[in-house]
C-alpha positions as CSV (number, residue, x, y, z in Angstrom):
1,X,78.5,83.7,84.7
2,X,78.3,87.7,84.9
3,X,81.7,89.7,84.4
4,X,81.9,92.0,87.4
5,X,84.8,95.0,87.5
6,X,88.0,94.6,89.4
7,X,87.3,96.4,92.5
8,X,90.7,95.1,94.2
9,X,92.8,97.4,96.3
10,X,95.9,95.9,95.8
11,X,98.2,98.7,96.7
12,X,98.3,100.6,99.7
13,X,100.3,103.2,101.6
14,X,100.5,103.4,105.8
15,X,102.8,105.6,108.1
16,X,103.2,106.9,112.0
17,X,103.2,110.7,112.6
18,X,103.7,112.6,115.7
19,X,100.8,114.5,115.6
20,X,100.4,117.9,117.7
21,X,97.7,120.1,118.4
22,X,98.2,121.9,115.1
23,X,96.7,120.5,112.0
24,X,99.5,118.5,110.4
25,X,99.7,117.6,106.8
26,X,100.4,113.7,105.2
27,X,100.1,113.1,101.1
28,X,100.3,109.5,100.6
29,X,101.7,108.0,97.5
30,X,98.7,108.2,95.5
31,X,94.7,109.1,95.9
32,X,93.3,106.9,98.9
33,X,90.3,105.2,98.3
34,X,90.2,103.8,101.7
35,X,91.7,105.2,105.0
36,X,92.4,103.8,108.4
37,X,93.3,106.1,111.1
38,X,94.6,105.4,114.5
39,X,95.3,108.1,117.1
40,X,96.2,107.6,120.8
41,X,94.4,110.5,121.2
42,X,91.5,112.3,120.5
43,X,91.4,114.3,117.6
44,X,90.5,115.4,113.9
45,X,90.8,114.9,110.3
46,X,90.4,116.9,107.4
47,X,90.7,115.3,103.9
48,X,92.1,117.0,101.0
49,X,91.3,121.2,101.4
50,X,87.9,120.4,102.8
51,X,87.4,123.1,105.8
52,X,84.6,120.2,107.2
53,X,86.5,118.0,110.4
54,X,85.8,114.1,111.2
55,X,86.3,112.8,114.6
56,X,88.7,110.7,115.9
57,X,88.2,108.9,119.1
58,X,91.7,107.7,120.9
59,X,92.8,104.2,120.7
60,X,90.4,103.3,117.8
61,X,90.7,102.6,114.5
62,X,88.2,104.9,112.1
63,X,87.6,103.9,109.0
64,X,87.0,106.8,106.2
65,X,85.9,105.4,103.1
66,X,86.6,108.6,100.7
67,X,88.7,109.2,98.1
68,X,91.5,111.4,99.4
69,X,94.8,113.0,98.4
70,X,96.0,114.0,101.5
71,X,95.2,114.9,104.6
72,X,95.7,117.1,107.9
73,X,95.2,115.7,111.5
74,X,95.6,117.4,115.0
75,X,95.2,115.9,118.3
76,X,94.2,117.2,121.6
77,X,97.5,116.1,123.1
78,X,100.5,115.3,121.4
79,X,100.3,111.7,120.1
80,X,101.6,109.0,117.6
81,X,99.1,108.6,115.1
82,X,98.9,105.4,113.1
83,X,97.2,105.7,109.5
84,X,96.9,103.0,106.1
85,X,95.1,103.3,103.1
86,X,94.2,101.7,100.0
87,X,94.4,102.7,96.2
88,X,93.5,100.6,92.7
């Protein structure tokens, strides 16, 4: 039978912001390898320092799969935004 490499997330980090219109900053535990993000709004995300935005439609979860430090979301009305990721 082949060996294969543990590829297992088995930690993972999630919170609730309020976000705002302004970009707003959340460092999870440890590098993401895996993000969900829910916002009840439409919005953004930028991951780490990147300059480069990805979309987030309201009231649907996105998945990024990118490895990620932190990163800064902004909605276009003030909204609770849900996130969770995965790390190794």
């Amino acid at each position: 039978m082949p060996t294969t490499a543990n590829t297992n997330y088995n930690k993972y980090d999630a919170g609730k912001i309020q976000a705002t219109t302004d970009f707003q900053k959340v460092a999870p535990a440890a590098t993401l390898m895996q993000l969900l993000i829910y916002p009840a709004a439409d919005g953004v995300v930028k991951l780490d320092s990147s300059e480069k935005e990805i979309y987030l439609p309201a009231d649907t979860w996105t998945p990024i799969s990118v490895s990620c430090s932190s990163f800064s979301i902004k909605v276009d009305e003030a909204a609770d935004v849900h996130w969770q990721g995965w790390y190794i």
